[in-house]
Backbone as CSV, one residue per row, in Angstrom:
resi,resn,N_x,N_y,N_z,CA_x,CA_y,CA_z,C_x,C_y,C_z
1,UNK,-2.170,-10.701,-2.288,-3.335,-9.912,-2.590,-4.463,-10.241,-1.625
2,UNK,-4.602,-11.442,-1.471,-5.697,-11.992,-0.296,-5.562,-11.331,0.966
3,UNK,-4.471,-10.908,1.428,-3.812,-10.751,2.629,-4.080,-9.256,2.909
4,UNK,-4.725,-8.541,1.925,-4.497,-7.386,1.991,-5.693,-6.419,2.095
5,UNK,-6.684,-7.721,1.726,-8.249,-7.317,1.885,-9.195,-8.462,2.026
6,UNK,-10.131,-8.717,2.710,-10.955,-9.925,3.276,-11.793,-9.999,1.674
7,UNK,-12.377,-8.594,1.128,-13.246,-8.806,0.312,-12.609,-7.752,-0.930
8,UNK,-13.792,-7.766,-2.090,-12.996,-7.185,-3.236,-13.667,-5.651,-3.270
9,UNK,-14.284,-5.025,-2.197,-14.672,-3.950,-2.127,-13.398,-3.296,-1.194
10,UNK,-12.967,-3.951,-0.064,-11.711,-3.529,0.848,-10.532,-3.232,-0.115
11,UNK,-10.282,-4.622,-0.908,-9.086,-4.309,-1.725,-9.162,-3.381,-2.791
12,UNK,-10.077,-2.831,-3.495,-10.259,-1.289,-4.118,-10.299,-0.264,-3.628
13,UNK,-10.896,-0.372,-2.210,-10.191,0.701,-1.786,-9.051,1.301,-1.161
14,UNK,-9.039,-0.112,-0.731,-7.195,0.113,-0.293,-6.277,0.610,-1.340
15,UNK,-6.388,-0.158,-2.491,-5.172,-0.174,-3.790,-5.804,1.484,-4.069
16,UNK,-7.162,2.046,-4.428,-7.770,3.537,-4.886,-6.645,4.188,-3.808
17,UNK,-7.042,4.304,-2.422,-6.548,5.250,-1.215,-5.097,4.746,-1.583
18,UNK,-4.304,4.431,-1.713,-2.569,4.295,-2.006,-2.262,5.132,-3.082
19,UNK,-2.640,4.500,-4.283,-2.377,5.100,-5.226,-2.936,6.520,-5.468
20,UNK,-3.705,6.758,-4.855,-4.393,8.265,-4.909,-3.337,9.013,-4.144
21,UNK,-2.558,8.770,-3.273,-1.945,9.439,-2.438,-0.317,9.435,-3.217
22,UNK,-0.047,8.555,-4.548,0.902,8.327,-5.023,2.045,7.166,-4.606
23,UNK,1.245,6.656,-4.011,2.384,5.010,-4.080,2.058,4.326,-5.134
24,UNK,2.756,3.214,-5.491,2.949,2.407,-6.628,2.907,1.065,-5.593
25,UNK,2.015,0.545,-6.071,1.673,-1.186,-5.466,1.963,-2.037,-6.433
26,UNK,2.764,-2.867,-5.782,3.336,-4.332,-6.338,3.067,-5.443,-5.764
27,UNK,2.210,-6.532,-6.118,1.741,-7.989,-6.174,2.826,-8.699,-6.967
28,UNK,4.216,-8.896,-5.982,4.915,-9.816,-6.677,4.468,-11.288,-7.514
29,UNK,3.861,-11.970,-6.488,2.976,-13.389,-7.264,2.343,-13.554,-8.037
30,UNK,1.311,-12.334,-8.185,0.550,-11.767,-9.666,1.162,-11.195,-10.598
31,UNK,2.154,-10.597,-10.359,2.953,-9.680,-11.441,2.280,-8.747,-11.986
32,UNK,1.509,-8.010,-11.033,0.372,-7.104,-11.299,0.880,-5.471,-10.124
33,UNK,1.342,-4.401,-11.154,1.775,-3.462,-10.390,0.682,-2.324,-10.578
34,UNK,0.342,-1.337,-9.543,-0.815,-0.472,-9.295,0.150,1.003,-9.334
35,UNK,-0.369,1.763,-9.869,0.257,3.367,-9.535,-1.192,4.414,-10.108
36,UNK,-0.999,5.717,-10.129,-2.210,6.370,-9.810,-2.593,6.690,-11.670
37,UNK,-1.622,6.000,-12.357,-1.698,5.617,-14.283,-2.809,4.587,-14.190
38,UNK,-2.696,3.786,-13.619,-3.802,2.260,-13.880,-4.643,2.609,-14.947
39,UNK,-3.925,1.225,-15.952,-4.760,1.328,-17.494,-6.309,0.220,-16.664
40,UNK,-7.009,0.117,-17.829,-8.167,-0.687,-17.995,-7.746,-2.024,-17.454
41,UNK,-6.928,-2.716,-18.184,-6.270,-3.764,-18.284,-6.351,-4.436,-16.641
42,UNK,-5.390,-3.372,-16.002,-4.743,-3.252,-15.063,-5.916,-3.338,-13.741
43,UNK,-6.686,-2.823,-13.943,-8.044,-2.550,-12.958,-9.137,-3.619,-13.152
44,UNK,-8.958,-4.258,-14.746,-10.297,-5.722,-14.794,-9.048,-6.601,-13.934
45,UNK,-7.958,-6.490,-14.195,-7.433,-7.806,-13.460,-7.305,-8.031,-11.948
46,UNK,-7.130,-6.425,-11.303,-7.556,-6.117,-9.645,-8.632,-6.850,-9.566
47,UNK,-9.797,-6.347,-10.186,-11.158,-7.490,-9.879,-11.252,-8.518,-10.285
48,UNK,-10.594,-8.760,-11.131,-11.176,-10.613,-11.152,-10.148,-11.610,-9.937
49,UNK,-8.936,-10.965,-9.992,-8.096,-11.808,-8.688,-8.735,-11.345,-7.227
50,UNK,-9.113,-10.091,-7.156,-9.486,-9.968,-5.770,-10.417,-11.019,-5.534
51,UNK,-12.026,-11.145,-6.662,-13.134,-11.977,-6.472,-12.411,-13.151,-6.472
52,UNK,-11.679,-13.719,-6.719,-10.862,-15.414,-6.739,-10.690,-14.863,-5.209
53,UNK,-10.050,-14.235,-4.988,-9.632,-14.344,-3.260,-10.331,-14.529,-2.241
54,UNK,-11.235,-13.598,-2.563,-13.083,-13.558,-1.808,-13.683,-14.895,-1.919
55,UNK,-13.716,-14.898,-3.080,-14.020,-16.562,-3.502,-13.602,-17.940,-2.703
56,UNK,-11.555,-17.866,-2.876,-11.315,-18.769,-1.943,-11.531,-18.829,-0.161
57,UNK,-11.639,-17.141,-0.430,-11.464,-17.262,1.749,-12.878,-17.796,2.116
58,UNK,-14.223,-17.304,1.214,-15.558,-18.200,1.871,-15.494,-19.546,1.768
59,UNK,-14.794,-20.160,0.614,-14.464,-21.447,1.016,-13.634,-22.248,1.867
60,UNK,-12.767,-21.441,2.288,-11.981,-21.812,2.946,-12.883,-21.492,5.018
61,UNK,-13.702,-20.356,4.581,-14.379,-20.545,5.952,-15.751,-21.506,5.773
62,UNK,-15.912,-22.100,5.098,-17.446,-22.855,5.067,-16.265,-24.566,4.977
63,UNK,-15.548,-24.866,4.695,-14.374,-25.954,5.153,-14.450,-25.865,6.748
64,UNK,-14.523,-24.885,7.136,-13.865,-24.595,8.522,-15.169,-24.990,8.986
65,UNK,-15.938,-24.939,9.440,-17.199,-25.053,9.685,-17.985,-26.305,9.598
66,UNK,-17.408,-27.109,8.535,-17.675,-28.072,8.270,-17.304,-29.158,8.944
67,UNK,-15.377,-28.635,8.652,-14.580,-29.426,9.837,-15.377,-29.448,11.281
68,UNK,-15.798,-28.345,11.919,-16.108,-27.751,13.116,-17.243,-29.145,13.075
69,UNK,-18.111,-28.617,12.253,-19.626,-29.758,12.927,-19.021,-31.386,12.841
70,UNK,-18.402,-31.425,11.965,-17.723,-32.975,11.644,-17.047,-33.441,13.159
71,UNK,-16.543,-32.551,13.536,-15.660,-32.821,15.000,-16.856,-33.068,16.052
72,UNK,-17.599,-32.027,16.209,-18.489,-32.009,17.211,-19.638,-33.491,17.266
73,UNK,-19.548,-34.126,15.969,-20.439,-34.958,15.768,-19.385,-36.211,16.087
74,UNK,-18.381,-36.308,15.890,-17.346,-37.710,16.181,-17.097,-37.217,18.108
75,UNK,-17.192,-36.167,18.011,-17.555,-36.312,20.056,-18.250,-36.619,20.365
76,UNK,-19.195,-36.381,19.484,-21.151,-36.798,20.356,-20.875,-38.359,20.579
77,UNK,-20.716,-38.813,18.961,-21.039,-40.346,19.045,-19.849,-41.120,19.814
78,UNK,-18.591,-40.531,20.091,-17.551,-41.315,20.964,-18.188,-40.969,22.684
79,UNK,-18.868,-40.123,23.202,-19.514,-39.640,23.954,-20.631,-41.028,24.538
80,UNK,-21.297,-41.202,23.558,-22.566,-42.443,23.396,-21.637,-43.769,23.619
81,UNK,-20.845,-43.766,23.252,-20.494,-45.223,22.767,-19.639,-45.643,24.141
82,UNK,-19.138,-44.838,24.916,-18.084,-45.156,26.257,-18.878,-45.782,26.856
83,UNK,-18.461,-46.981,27.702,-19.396,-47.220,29.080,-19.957,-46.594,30.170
Protein backbone atom coordinates (compact mmCIF):
# COMPACT_ATOMS: atom_id res chain seq x y z
CA UNK A 1 0.00 0.00 0.00
CA UNK A 2 2.95 2.40 0.82
CA UNK A 3 4.40 1.63 -2.49
CA UNK A 4 1.63 2.79 -4.27
CA UNK A 5 1.28 6.32 -3.05
CA UNK A 6 3.90 8.71 -1.17
CA UNK A 7 0.82 10.34 0.61
CA UNK A 8 -2.88 9.51 1.57
CA UNK A 9 -4.32 12.04 -0.89
CA UNK A 10 -2.23 10.09 -3.99
CA UNK A 11 -3.45 6.79 -2.68
CA UNK A 12 -7.32 7.89 -2.98
CA UNK A 13 -6.92 8.83 -5.87
CA UNK A 14 -5.24 6.27 -7.34
CA UNK A 15 -7.52 3.39 -5.62
CA UNK A 16 -10.97 6.32 -6.75
CA UNK A 17 -9.33 6.46 -10.65
CA UNK A 18 -9.04 2.30 -10.76
CA UNK A 19 -11.95 1.45 -9.40
CA UNK A 20 -13.95 4.08 -11.21
CA UNK A 21 -12.77 2.64 -14.37
CA UNK A 22 -13.77 -0.94 -12.89
CA UNK A 23 -10.76 -2.77 -11.58
CA UNK A 24 -10.87 -4.49 -8.32
CA UNK A 25 -7.68 -3.71 -6.07
CA UNK A 26 -6.12 -6.14 -3.81
CA UNK A 27 -3.64 -5.33 -0.79
CA UNK A 28 -2.60 -8.83 -0.19
CA UNK A 29 -0.76 -7.87 3.35
CA UNK A 30 -3.77 -5.87 4.46
CA UNK A 31 -6.33 -8.18 3.30
CA UNK A 32 -8.11 -5.18 2.20
CA UNK A 33 -9.79 -5.54 -1.42
CA UNK A 34 -11.14 -2.20 -3.40
CA UNK A 35 -13.82 -2.50 -6.34
CA UNK A 36 -16.18 0.36 -7.51
CA UNK A 37 -18.96 -1.43 -4.37
CA UNK A 38 -16.54 -0.02 -1.54
CA UNK A 39 -18.64 -0.23 1.68
CA UNK A 40 -17.87 2.45 4.53
CA UNK A 41 -15.91 -0.04 6.30
CA UNK A 42 -13.78 -0.55 3.44
CA UNK A 43 -12.88 3.26 2.70
CA UNK A 44 -12.25 4.27 6.83
CA UNK A 45 -9.70 1.49 6.57
CA UNK A 46 -8.01 2.93 3.03
CA UNK A 47 -7.48 6.00 5.32
CA UNK A 48 -6.33 5.05 8.35
CA UNK A 49 -3.53 2.54 6.68
CA UNK A 50 -2.68 4.98 4.00
CA UNK A 51 -2.07 7.84 7.05
CA UNK A 52 0.17 4.93 8.94
CA UNK A 53 2.10 4.88 5.61
CA UNK A 54 2.44 8.67 5.27
CA UNK A 55 3.15 8.51 8.77
CA UNK A 56 5.94 5.91 8.50
CA UNK A 57 7.65 7.31 5.18
CA UNK A 58 8.13 11.02 7.10
CA UNK A 59 9.74 9.11 9.59
CA UNK A 60 11.56 7.19 7.86
CA UNK A 61 12.79 10.49 5.86
CA UNK A 62 13.50 12.69 9.05
CA UNK A 63 15.82 9.19 10.22
CA UNK A 64 17.44 9.85 6.99
CA UNK A 65 18.41 13.21 7.67
CA UNK A 66 19.35 12.68 10.86
CA UNK A 67 21.60 9.89 9.86
CA UNK A 68 22.82 12.52 7.12
CA UNK A 69 23.81 15.39 9.81
CA UNK A 70 25.13 12.61 12.29
CA UNK A 71 27.63 11.56 9.43
CA UNK A 72 28.56 14.97 8.39
CA UNK A 73 29.35 15.84 12.02
CA UNK A 74 31.68 12.47 12.73
CA UNK A 75 33.60 13.95 9.39
CA UNK A 76 33.94 17.32 10.72
CA UNK A 77 35.35 16.16 14.03
CA UNK A 78 37.63 13.17 12.41
CA UNK A 79 38.60 16.13 9.99
CA UNK A 80 39.89 18.31 13.32
CA UNK A 81 41.41 15.62 15.03
CA UNK A 82 44.09 14.26 12.04
CA UNK A 83 47.48 15.81 12.18
Amino acid sequence: MDRLARNLKDLQHVVDDLTGEGAKICFHKENLIFSNKANDMSKLLLQVMGAFAEFEHSLIKEWQLEGIAAAKRRVNIWAWSRP
